[in-house]
N, CA, C and O atoms as CSV, one atom per row, in Angstrom:
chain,resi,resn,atom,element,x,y,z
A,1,UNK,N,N,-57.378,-50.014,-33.581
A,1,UNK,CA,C,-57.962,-48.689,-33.716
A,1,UNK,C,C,-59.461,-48.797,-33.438
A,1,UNK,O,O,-59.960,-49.879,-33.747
A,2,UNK,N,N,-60.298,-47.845,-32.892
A,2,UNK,CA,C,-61.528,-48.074,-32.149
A,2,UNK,C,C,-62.349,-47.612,-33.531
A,2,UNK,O,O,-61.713,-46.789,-34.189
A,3,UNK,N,N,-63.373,-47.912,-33.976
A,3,UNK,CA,C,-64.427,-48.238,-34.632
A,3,UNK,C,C,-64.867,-46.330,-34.715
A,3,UNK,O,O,-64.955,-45.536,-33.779
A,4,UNK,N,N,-65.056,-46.110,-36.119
A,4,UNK,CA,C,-65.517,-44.812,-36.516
A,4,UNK,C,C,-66.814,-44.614,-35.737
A,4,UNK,O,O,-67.712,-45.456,-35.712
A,5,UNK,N,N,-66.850,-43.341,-35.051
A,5,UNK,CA,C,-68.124,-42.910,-34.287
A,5,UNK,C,C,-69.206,-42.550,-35.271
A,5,UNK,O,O,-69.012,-42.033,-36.371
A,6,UNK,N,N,-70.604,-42.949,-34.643
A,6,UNK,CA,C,-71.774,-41.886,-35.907
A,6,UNK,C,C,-71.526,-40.545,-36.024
A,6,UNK,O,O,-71.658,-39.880,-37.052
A,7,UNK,N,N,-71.099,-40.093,-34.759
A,7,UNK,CA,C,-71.020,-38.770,-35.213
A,7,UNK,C,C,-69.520,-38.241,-35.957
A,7,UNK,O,O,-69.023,-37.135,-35.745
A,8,UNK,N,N,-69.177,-38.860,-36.492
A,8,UNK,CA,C,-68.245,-38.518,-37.683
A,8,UNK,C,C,-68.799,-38.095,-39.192
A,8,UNK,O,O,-68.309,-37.554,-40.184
A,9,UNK,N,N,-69.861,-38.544,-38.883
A,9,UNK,CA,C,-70.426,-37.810,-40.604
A,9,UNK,C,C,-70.548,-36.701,-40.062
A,9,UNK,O,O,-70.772,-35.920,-40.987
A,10,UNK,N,N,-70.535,-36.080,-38.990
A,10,UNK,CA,C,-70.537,-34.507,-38.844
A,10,UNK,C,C,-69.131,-34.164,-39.549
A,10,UNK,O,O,-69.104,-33.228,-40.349
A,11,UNK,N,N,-68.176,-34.762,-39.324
A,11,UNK,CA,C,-66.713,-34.305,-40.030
A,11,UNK,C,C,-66.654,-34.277,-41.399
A,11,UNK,O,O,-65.986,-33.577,-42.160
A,12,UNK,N,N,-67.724,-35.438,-41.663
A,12,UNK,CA,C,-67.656,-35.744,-43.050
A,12,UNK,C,C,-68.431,-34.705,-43.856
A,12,UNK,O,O,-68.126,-34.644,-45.047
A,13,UNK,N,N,-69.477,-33.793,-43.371
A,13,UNK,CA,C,-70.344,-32.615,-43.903
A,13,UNK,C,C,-69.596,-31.830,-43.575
A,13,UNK,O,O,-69.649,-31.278,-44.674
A,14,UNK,N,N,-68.798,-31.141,-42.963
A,14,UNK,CA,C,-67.850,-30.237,-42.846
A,14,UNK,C,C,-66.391,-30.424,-44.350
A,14,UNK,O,O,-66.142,-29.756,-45.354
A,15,UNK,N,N,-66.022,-31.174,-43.979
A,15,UNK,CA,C,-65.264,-32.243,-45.397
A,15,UNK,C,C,-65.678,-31.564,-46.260
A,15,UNK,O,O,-64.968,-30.665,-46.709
A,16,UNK,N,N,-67.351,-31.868,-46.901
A,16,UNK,CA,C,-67.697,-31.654,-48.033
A,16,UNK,C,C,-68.115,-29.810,-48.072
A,16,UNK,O,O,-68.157,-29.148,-49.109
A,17,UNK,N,N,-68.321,-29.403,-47.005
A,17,UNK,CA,C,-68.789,-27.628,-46.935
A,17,UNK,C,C,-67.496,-27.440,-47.093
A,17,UNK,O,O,-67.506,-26.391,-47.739
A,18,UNK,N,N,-65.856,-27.860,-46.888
A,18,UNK,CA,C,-65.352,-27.047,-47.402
A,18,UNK,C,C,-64.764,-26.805,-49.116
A,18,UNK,O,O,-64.206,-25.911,-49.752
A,19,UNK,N,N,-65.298,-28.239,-49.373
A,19,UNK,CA,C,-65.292,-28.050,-50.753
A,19,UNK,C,C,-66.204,-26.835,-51.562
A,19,UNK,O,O,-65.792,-26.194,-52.529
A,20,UNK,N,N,-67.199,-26.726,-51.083
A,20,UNK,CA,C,-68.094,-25.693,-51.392
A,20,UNK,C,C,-67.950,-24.408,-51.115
A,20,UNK,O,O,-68.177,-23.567,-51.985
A,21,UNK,N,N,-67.524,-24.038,-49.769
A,21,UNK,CA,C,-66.677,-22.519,-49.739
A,21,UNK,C,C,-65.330,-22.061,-50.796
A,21,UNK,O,O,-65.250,-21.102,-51.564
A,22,UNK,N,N,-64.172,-23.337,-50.443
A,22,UNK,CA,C,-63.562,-22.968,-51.488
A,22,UNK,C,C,-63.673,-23.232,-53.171
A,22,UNK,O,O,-63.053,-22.648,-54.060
A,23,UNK,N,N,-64.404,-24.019,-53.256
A,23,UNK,CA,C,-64.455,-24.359,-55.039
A,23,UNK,C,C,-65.607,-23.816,-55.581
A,23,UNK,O,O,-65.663,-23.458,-56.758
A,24,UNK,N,N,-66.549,-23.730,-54.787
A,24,UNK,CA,C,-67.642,-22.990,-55.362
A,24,UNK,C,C,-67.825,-21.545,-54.839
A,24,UNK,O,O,-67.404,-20.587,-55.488
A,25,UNK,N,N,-68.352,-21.429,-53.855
A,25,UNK,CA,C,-68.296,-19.981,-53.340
A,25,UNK,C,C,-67.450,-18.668,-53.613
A,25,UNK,O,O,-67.768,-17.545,-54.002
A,26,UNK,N,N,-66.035,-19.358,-53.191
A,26,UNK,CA,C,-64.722,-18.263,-53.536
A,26,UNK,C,C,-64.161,-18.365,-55.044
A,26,UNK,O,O,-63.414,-17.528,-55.553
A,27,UNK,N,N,-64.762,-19.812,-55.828
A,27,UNK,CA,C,-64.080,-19.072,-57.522
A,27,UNK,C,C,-65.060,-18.649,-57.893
A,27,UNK,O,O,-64.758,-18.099,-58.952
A,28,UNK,N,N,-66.693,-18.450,-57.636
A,28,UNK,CA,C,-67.723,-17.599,-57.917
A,28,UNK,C,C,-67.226,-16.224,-58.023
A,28,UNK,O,O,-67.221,-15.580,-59.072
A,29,UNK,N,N,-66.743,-15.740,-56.707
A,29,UNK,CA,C,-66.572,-14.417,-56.216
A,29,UNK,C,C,-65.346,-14.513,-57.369
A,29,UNK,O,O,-65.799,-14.298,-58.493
A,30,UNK,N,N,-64.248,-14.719,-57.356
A,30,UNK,CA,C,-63.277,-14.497,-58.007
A,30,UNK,C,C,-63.672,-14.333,-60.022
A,30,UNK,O,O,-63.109,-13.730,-60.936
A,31,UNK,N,N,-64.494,-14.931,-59.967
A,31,UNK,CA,C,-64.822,-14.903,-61.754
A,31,UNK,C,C,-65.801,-13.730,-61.832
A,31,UNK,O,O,-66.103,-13.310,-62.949
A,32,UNK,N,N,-66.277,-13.215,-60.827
A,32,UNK,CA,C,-67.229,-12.222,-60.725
A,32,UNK,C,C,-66.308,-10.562,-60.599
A,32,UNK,O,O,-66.609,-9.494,-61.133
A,33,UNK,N,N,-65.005,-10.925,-59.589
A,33,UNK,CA,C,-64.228,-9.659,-59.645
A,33,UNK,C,C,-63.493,-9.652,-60.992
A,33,UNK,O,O,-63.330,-8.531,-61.473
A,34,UNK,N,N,-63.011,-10.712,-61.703
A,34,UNK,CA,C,-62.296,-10.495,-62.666
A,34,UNK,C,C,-63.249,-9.598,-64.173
A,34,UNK,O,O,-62.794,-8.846,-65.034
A,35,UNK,N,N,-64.451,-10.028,-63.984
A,35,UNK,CA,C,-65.340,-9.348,-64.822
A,35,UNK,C,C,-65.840,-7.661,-64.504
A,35,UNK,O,O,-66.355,-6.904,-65.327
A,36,UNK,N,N,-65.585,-7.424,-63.384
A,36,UNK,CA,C,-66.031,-6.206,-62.474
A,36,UNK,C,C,-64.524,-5.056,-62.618
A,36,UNK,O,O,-64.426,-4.098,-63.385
A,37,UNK,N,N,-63.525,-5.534,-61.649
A,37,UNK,CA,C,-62.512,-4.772,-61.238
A,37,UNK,C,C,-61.359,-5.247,-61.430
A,37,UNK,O,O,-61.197,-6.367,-60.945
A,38,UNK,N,N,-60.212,-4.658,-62.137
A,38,UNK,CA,C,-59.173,-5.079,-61.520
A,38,UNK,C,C,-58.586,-5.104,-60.019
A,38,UNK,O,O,-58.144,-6.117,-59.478
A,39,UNK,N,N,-58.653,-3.812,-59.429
A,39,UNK,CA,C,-58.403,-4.085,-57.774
A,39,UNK,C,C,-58.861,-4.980,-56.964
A,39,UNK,O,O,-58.361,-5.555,-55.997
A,40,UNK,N,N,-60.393,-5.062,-57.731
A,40,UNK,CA,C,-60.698,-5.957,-56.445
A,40,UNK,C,C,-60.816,-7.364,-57.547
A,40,UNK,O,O,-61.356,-8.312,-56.977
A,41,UNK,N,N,-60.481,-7.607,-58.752
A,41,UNK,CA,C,-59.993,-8.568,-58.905
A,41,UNK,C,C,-58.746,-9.370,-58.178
A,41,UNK,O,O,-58.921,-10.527,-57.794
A,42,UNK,N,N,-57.870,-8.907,-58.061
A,42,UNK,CA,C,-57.103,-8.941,-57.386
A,42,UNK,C,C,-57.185,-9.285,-55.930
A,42,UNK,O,O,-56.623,-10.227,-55.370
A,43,UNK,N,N,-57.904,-8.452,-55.444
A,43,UNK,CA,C,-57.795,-9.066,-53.779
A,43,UNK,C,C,-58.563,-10.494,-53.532
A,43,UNK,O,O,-58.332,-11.403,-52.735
A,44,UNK,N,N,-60.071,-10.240,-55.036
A,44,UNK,CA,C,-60.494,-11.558,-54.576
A,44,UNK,C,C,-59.945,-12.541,-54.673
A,44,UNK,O,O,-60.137,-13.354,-53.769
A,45,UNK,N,N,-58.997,-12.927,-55.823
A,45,UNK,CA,C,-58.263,-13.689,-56.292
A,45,UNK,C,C,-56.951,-14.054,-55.255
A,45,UNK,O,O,-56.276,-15.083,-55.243
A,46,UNK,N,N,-56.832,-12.813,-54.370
A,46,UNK,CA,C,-55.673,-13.543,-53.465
A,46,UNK,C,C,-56.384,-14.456,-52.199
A,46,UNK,O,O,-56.197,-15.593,-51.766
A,47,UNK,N,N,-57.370,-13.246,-51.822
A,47,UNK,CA,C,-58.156,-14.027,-50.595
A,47,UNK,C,C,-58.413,-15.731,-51.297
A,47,UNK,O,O,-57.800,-16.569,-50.636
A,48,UNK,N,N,-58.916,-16.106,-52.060
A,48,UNK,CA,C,-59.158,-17.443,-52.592
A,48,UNK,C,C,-58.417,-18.223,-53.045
A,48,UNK,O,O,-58.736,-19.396,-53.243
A,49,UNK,N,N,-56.704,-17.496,-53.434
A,49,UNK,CA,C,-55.652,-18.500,-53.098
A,49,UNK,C,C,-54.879,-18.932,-51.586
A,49,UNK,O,O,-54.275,-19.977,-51.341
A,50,UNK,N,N,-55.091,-17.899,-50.793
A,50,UNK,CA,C,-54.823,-17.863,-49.795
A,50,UNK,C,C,-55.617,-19.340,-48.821
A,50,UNK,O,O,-55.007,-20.219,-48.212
A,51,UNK,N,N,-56.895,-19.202,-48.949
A,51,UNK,CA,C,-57.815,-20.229,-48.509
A,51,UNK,C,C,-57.238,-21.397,-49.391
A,51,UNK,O,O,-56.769,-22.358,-48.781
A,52,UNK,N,N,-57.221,-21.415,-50.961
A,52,UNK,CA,C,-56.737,-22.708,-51.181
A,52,UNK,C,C,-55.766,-23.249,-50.689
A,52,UNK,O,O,-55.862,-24.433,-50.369
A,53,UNK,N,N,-54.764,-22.664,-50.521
A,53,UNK,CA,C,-53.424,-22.793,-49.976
A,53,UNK,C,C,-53.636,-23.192,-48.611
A,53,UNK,O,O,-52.673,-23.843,-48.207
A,54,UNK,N,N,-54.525,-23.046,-47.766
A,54,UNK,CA,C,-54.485,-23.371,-46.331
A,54,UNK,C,C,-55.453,-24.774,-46.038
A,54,UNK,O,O,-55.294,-25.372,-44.973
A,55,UNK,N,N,-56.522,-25.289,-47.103
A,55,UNK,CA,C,-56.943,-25.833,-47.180
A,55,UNK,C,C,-56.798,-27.173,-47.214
A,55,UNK,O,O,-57.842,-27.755,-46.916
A,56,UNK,N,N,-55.527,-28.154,-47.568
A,56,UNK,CA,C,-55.175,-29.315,-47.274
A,56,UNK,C,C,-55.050,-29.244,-45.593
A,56,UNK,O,O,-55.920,-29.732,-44.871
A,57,UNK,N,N,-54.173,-28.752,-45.212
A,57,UNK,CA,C,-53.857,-29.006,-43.881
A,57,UNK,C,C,-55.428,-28.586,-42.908
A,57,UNK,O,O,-55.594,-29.219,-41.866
A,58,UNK,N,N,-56.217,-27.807,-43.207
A,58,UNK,CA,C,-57.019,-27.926,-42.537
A,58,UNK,C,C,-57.724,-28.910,-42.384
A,58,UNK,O,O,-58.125,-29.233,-41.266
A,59,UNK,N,N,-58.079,-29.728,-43.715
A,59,UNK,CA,C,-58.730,-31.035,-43.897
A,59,UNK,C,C,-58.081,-32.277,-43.197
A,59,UNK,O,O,-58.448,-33.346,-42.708
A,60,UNK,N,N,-57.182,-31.734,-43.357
A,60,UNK,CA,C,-55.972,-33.369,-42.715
A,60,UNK,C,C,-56.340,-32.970,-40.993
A,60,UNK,O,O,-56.664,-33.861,-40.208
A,61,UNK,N,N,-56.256,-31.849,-40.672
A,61,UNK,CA,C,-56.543,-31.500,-39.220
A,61,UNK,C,C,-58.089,-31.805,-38.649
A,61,UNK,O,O,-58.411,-32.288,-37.564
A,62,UNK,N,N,-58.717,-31.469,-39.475
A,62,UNK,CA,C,-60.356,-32.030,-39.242
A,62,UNK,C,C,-60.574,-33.241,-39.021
A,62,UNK,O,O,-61.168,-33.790,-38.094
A,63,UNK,N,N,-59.924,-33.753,-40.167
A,63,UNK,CA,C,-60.439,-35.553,-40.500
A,63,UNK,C,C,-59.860,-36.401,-39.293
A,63,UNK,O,O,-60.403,-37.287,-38.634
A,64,UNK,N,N,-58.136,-35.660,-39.177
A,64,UNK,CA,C,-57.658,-36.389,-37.887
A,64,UNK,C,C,-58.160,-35.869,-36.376
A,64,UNK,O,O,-57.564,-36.326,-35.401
A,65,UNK,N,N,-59.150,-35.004,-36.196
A,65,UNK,CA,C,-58.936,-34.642,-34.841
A,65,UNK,C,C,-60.495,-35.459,-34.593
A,65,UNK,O,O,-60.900,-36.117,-33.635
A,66,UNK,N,N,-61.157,-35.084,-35.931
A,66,UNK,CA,C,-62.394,-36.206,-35.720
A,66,UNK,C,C,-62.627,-37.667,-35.533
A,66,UNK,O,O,-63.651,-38.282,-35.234
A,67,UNK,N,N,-61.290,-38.102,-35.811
A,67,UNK,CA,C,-61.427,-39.141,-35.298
A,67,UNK,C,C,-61.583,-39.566,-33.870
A,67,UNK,O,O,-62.081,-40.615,-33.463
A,68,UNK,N,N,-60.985,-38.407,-33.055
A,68,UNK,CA,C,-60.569,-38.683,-31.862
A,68,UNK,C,C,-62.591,-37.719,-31.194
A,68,UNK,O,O,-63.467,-38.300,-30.553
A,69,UNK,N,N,-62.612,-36.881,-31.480
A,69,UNK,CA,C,-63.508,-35.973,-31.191
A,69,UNK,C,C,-64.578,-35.275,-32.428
A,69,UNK,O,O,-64.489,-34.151,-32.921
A,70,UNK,N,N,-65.374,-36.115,-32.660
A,70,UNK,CA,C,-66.082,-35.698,-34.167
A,70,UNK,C,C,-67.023,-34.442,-33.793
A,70,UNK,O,O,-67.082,-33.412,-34.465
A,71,UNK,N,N,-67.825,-34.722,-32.486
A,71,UNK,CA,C,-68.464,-33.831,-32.659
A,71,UNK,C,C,-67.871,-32.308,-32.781
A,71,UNK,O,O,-68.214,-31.462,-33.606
A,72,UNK,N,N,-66.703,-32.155,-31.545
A,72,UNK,CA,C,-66.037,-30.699,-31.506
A,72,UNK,C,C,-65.277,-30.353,-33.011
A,72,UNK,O,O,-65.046,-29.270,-33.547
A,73,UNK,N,N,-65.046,-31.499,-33.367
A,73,UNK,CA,C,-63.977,-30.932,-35.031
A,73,UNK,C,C,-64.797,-30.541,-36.261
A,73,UNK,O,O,-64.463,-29.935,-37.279
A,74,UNK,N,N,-66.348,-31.232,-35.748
A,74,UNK,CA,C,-67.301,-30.742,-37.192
A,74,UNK,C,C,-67.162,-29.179,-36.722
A,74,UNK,O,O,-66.654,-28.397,-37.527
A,75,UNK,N,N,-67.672,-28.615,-35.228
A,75,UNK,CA,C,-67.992,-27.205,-35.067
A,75,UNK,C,C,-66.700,-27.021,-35.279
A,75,UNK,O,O,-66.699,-27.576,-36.378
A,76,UNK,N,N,-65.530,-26.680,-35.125
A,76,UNK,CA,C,-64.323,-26.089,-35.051
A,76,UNK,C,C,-63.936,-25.979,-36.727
A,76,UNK,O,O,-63.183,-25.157,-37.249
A,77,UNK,N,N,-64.741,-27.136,-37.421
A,77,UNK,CA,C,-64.470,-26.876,-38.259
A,77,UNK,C,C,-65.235,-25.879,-39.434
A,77,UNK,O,O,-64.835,-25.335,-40.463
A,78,UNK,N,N,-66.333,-25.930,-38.838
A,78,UNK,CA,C,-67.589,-24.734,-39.551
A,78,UNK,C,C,-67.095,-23.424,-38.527
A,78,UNK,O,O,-67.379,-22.397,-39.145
A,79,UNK,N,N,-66.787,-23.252,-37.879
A,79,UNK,CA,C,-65.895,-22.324,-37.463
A,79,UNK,C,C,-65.061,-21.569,-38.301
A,79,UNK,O,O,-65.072,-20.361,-38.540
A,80,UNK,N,N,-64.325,-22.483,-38.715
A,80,UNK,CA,C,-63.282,-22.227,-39.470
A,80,UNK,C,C,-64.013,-21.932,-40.411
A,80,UNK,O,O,-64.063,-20.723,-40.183
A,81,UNK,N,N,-64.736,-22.091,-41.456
A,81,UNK,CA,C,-65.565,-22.112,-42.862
A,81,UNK,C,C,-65.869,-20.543,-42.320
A,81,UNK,O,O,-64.980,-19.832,-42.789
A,82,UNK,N,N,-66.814,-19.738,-41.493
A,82,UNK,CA,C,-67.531,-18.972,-40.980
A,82,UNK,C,C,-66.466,-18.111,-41.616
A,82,UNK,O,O,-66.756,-17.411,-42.586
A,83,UNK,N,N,-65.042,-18.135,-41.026
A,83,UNK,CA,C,-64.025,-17.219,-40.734
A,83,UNK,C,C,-63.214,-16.755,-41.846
A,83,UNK,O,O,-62.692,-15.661,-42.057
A,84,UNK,N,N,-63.233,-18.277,-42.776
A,84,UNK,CA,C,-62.825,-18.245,-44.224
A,84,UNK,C,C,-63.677,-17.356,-44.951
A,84,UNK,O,O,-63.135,-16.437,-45.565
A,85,UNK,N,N,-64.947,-17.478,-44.985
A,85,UNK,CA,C,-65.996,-16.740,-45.401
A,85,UNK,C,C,-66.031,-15.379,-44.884
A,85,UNK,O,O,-66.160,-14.588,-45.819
A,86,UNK,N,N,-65.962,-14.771,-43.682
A,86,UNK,CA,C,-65.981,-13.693,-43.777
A,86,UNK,C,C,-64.552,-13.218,-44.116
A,86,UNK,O,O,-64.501,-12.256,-44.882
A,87,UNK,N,N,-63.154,-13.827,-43.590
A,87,UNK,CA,C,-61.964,-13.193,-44.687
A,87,UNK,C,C,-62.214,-13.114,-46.320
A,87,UNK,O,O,-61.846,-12.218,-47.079
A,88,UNK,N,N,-62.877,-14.198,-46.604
A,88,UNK,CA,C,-62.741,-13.495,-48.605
A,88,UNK,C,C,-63.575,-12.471,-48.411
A,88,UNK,O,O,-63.235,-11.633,-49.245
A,89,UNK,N,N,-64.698,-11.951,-47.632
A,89,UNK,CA,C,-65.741,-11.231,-47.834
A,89,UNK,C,C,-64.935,-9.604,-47.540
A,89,UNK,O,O,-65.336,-8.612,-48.150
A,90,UNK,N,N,-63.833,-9.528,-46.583
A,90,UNK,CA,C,-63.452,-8.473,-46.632
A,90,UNK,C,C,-62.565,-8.069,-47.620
A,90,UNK,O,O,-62.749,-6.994,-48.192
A,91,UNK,N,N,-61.311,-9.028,-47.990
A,91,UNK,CA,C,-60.794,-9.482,-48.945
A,91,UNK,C,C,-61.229,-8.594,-50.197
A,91,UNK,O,O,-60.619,-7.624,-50.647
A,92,UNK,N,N,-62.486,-9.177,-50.683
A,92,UNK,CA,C,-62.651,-8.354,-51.683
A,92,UNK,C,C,-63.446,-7.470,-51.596
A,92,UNK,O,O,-64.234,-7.474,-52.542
A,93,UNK,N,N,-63.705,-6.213,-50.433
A,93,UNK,CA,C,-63.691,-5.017,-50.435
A,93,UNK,C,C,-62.394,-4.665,-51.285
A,93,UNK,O,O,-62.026,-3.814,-50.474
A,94,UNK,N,N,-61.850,-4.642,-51.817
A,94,UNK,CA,C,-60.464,-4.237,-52.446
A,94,UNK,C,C,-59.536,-3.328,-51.778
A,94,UNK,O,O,-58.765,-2.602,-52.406
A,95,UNK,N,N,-59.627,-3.379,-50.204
A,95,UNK,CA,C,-58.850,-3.197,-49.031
A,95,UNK,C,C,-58.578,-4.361,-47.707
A,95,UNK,O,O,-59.025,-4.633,-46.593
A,96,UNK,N,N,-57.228,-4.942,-48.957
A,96,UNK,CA,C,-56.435,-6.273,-48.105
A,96,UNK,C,C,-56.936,-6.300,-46.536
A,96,UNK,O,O,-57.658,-7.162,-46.035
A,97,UNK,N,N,-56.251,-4.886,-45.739
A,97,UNK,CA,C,-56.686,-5.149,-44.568
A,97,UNK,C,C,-58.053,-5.406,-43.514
A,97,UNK,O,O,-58.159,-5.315,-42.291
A,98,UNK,N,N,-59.098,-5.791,-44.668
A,98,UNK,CA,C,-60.189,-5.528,-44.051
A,98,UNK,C,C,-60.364,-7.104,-44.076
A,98,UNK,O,O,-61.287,-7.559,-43.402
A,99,UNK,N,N,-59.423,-8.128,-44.916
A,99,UNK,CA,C,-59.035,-9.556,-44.558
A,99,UNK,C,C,-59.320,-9.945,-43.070
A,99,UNK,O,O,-60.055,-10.883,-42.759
A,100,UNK,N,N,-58.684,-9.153,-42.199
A,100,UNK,CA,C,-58.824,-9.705,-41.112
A,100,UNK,C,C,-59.900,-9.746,-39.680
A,100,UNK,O,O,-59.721,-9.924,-38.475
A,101,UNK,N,N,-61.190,-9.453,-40.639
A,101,UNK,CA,C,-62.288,-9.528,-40.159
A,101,UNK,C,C,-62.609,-11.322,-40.327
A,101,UNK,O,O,-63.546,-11.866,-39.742
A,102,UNK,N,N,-62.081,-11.722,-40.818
A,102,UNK,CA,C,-62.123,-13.399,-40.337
A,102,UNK,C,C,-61.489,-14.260,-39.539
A,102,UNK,O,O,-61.590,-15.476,-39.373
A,103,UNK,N,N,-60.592,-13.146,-38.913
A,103,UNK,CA,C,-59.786,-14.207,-37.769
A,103,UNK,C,C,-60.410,-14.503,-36.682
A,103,UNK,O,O,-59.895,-14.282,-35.586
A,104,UNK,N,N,-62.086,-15.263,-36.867
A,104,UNK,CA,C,-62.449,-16.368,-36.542
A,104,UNK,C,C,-62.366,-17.379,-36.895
A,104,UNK,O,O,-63.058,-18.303,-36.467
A,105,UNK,N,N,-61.281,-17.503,-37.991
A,105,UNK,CA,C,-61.383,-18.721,-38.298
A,105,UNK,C,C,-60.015,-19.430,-37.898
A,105,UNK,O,O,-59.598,-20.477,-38.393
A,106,UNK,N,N,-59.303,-18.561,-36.772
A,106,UNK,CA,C,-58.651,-19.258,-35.921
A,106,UNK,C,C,-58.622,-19.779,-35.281
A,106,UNK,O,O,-57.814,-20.707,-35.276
A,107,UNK,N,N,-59.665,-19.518,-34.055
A,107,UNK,CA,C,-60.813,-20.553,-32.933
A,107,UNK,C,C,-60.667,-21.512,-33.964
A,107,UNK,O,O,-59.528,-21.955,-34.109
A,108,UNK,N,N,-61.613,-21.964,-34.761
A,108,UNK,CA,C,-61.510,-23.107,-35.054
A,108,UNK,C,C,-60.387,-23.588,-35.470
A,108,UNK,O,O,-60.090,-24.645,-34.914
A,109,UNK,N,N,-59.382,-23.077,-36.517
A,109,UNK,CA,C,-58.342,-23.883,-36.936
A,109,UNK,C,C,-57.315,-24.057,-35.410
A,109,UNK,O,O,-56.305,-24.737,-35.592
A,110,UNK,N,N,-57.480,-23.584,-34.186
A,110,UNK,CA,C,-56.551,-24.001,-33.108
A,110,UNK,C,C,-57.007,-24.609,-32.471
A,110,UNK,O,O,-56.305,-24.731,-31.467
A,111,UNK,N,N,-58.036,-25.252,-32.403
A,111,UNK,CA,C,-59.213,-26.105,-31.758
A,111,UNK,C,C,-58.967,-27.188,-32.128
A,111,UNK,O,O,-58.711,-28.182,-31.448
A,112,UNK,N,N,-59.064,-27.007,-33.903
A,112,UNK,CA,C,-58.339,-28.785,-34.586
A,112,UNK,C,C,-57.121,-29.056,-33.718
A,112,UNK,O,O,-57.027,-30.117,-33.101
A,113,UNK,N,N,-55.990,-27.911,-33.649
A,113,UNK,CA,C,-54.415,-27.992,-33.878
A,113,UNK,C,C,-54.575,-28.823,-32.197
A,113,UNK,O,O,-53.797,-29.709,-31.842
A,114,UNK,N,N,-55.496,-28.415,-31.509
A,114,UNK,CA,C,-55.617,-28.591,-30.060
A,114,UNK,C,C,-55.825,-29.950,-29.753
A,114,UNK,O,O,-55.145,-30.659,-29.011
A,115,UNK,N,N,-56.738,-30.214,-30.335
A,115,UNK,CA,C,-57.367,-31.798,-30.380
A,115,UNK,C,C,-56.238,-32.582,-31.010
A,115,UNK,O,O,-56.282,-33.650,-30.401
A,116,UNK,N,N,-55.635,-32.627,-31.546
A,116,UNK,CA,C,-54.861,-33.236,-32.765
A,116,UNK,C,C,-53.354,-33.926,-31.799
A,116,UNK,O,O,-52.861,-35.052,-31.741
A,117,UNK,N,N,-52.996,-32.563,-31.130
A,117,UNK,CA,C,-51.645,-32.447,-30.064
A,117,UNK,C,C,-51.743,-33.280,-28.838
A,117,UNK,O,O,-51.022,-34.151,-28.351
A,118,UNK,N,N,-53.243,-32.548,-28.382
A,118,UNK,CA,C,-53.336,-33.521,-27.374
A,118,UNK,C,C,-53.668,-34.970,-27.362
A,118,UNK,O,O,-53.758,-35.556,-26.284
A,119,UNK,N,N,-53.891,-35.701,-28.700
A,119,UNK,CA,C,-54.515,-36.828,-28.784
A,119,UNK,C,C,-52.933,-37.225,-29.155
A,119,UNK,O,O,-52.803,-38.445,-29.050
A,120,UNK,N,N,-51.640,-36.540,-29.575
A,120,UNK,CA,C,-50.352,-37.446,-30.070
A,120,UNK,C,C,-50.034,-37.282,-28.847
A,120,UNK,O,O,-49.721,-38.354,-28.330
A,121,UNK,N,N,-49.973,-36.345,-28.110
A,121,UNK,CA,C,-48.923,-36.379,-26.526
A,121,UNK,C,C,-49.578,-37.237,-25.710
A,121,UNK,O,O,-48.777,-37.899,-25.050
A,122,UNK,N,N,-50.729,-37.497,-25.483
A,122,UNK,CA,C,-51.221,-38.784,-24.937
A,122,UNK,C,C,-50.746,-40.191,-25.810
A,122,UNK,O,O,-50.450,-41.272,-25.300
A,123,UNK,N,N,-50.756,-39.989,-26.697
A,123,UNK,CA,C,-50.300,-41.399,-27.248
A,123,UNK,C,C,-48.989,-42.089,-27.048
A,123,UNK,O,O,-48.553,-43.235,-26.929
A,124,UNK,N,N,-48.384,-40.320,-27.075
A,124,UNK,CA,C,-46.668,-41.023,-26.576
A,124,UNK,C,C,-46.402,-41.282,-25.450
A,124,UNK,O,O,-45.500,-42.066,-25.151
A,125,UNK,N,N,-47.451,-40.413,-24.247
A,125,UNK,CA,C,-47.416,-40.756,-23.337
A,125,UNK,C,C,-47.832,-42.140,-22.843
A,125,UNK,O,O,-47.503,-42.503,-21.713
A,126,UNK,N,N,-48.353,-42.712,-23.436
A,126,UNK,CA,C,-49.022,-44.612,-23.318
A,126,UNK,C,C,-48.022,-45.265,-23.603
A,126,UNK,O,O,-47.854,-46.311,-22.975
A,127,UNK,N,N,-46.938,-44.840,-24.731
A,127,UNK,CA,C,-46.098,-45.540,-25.057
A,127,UNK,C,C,-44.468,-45.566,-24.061
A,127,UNK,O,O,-43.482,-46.264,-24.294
A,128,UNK,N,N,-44.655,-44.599,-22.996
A,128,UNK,CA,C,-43.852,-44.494,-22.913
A,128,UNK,C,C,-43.578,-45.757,-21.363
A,128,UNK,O,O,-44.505,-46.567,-21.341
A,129,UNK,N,N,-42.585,-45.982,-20.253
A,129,UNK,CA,C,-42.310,-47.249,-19.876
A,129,UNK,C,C,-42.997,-47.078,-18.246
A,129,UNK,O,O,-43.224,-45.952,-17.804
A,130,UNK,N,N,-43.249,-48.158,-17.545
A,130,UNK,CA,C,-44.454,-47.280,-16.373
A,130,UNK,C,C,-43.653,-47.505,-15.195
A,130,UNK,O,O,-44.036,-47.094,-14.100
């Protein structure tokens, strides 16, 4: 296996920003609607399970696509953060559908999925007989 690039601590600050969007940022907002609103308790509280819930696999997608491509997976992956961030932000307007003012944070999460695919179909392709 080829030797971790420097520019992988870019993956690795992305890594740690998303700990901070979701654990800090979005249970902020969420302890803040529960004191405020029920409605928009509620939405905040889904938007921020929703992100938790999507959040392993994004990390596993980052960490692995950075290996192959650190610099594009840190941006793809603050991408993604951007997109997360503005979905809770509509989120808890306490009108669900205004959620999907973050589907930027698909660019990035298909950018990982992109890097990730093409780095296994090349691999099988090496493996395969010449």
């Amino acid at each position: 296996m080829p030797a971790i690039s420097n520019e992988f601590g870019l993956v690795a600050g992305v890594v740690a920003a998303s700990w901070m969007v979701h654990h800090g940022y979005m249970a902020v907002k969420v302890m803040q609607a529960r004191k405020k609103h029920r409605k928009a308790f509620n939405c905040v509280q889904r938007g921020h399970q929703n992100s938790l819930e999507n959040q392993p696999i994004f990390l596993a997608l980052l960490v692995t696509a950075g290996l192959k491509h650190p610099i594009t997976a840190a941006a793809a992956g603050v991408i993604y953060l951007v997109g997360r961030v503005m979905y809770m932000q509509g989120y808890s307007t306490g009108d669900p559908d205004k959620r999907m003012r973050g589907s930027l944070l698909y660019a990035g999460l298909f950018t990982l999925i992109g890097i990730v695919c093409k780095w296994g179909v090349q691999s099988a392709l090496a493996l395969l007989p010449k």
